[in-house]
C-alpha positions as CSV (number, residue, x, y, z in Angstrom):
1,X,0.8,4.1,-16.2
2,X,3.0,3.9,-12.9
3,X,-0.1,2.6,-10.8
4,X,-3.7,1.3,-11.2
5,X,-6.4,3.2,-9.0
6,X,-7.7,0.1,-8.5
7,X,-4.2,-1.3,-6.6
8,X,-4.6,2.0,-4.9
9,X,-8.1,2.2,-4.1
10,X,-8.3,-1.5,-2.7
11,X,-5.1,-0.8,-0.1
12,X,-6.6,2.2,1.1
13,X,-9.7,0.6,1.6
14,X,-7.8,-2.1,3.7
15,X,-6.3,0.6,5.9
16,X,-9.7,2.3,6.3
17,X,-10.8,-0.9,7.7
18,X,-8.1,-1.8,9.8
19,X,-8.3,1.8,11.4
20,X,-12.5,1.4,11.8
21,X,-11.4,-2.2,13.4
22,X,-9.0,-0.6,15.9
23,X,-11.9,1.1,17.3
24,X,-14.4,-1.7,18.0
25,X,-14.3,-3.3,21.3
26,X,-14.4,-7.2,20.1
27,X,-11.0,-6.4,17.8
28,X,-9.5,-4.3,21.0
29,X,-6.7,-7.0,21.6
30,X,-5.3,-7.2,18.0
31,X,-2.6,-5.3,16.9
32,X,-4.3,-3.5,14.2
33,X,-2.0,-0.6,14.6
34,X,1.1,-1.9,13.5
35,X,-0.3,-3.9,10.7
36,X,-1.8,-1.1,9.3
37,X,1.9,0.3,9.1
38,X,3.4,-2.8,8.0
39,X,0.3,-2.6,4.9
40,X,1.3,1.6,4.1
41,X,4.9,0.8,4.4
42,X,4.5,-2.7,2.4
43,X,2.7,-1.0,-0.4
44,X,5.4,2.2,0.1
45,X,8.0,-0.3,-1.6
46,X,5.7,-1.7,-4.2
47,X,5.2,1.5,-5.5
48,X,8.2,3.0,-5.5
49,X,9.5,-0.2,-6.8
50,X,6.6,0.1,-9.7
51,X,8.4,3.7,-10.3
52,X,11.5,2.0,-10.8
53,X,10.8,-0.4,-12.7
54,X,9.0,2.3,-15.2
55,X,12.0,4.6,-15.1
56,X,14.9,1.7,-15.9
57,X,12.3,0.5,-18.9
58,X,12.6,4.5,-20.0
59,X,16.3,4.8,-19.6
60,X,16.8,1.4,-21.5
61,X,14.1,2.8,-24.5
62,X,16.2,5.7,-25.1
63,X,19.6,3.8,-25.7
């Protein structure tokens, strides 16, 4: 399987949270915005590294 819904489901949750968090008052002086996008882009490169990964161990099978 290239991902777990679980990896999946627990990062979105994170950047559900961060974006409710930019919204309340107390959090207002944090920079939630850009480390929501350092999170998406973070987990961007873990997938597509996962992909990889997954496609190299199916080129090597076939040899």
């Amino acid at each position: 399987m290239l991902f777990r819904a679980r990896e999946v489901a627990s990062v979105l949750a994170f950047v559900v949270l961060l974006l409710i968090g930019k919204h309340v008052p107390v959090l207002g002086d944090l920079p939630l915005t850009q480390v929501t996008g350092i999170v998406c882009f973070a987990f961007a490169i873990f997938l597509s590294l996962r992909i990889f990964q997954f496609e190299l161990a199916r080129l090597r099978a076939e040899d």
